[in-house]
N, C-alpha and C positions, 0 to 999 in steps of 0.2 A: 583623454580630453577631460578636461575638470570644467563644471559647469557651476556657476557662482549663481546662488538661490539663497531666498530667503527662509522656505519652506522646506525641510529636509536636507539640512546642507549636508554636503559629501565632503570636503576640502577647504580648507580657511579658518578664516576668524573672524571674530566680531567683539569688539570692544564699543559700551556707551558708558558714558558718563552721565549725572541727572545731580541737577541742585535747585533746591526749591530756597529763596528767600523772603524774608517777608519786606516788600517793598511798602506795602499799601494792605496792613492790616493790623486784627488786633492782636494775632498772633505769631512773638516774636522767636517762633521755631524756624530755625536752618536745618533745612536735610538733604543730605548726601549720599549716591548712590552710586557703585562701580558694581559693573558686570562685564564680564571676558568671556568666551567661550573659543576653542581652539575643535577643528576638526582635522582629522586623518583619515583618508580613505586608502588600509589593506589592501583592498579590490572592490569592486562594484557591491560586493554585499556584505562587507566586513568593513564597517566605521566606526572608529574609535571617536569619543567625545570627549573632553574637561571643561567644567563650566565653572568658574568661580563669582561669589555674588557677595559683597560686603555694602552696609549702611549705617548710616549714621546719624541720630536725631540728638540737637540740641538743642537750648533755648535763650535768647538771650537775657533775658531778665526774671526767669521764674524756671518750675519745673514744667518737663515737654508733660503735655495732656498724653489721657491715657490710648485716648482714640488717635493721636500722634505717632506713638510710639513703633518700634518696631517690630514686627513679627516676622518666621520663616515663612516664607510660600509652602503652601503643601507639596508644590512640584521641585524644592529644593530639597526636600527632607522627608521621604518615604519612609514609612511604617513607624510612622506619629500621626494624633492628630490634630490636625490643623489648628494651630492658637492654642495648642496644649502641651507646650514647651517653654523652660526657663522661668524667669521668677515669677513667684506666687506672692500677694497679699491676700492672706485668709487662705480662702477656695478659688482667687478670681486670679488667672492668669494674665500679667499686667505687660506682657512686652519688656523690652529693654532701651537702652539709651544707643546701643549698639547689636549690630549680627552680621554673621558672615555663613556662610555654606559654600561647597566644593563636591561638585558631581561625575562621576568616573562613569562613563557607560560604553557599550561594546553591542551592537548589534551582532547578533548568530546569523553565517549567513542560511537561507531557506531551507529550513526545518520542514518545512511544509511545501512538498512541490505543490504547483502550480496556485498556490493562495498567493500572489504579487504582492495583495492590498494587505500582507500582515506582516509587519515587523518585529521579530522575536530578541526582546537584549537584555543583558546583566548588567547590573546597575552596585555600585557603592554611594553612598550619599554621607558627607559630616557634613554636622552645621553647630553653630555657635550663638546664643542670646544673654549679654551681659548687661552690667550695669544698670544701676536705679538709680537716679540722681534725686528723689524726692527722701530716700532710705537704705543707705548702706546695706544693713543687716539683710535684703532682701534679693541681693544679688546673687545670682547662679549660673556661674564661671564655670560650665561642664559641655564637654563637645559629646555630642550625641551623635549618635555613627548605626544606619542597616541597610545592608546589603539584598541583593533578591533578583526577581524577572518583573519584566512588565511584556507585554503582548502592546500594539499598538497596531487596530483594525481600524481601517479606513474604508467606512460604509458609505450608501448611498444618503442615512442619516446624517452622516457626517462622523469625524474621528471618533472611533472609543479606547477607551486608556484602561488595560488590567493592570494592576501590580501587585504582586507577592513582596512583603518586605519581612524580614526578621532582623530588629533592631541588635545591633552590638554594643552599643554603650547607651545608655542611659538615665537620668538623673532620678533618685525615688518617687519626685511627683510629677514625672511625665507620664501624660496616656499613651500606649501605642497603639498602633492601628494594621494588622497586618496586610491585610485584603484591601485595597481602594479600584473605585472604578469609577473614571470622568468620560462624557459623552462632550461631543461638540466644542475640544478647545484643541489646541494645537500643545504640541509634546517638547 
């Protein structure tokens, strides 16, 4: 019996699409956003995930602002941190004009008898942040890729998110981040 959810999906897909125009403003940035995610459900405790997540910010008549631009989610790209990926002006990490990431995960079934509320998985993560359109020279065309576990307990607080990552590829002025831990969002 396959049960279609939004929360913890088992089986299916989900494809959105998102574009932002500027109809009635003074900022003439188009952004564009596809996300896909495919599940497989093994058996009831072995689901395999792919999520793919690409964007796009342009501008029609100038360079996109830097608060426009784009960045990875930290939830697409473990064991980095967050906004400290891809090209740099100076020390400040500026986003790109473009990004994509691709997430591979695999729930362990019950490692832990009788713990229900904890989800034990192996995870690969790449992701992608290119192009400058204000400055060539500061683009940084490198897919960044780590692999790891996360733990995901479902308390009476609400979700907490462990993850273990050790980065495989990465660019000389990326931070990474191995250890991360989010309370109260959804996985």
């Amino acid at each position: 019996m396959v049960i279609y959810q939004n929360f913890q999906p088992t089986d299916g897909y989900l494809t959105k699409f998102m574009q932002t125009l500027p109809i009635y403003s003074d900022d003439s940035t188009i952004e564009n956003s596809l996300l896909a995610s495919k599940y497989h459900s093994i058996n009831e405790s072995l689901i395999l995930s792919a999520r793919f997540y690409i964007k796009s910010v342009n501008s029609l008549d100038d360079d996109v602002r830097v608060s426009k631009r784009v960045y990875i989610p930290s939830h697409r790209l473990r064991g980095f941190e967050s906004g400290s990926i891809g090209p740099k002006d100076g020390k400040q990490y500026i986003g790109g004009n473009y990004g994509s990431a691709i997430n591979l995960n695999t729930t362990l079934p019950n490692l832990l008898y009788g713990y229900e509320n904890m989800d034990f998985n192996l995870f690969f993560d790449a992701a992608n942040l290119w192009h400058v359109d204000y400055d060539q020279s500061l683009d940084s065309n490198k897919i960044r890729s780590a692999t790891g576990v996360s733990i995901n307990w479902f308390t009476p607080v609400g979700p907490l998110s462990f993850s273990y990552a050790i980065p495989i590829s990465e660019a000389q002025s990326d931070t990474t981040e191995s250890f991360r831990f989010q309370i109260g969002t959804s996985f």
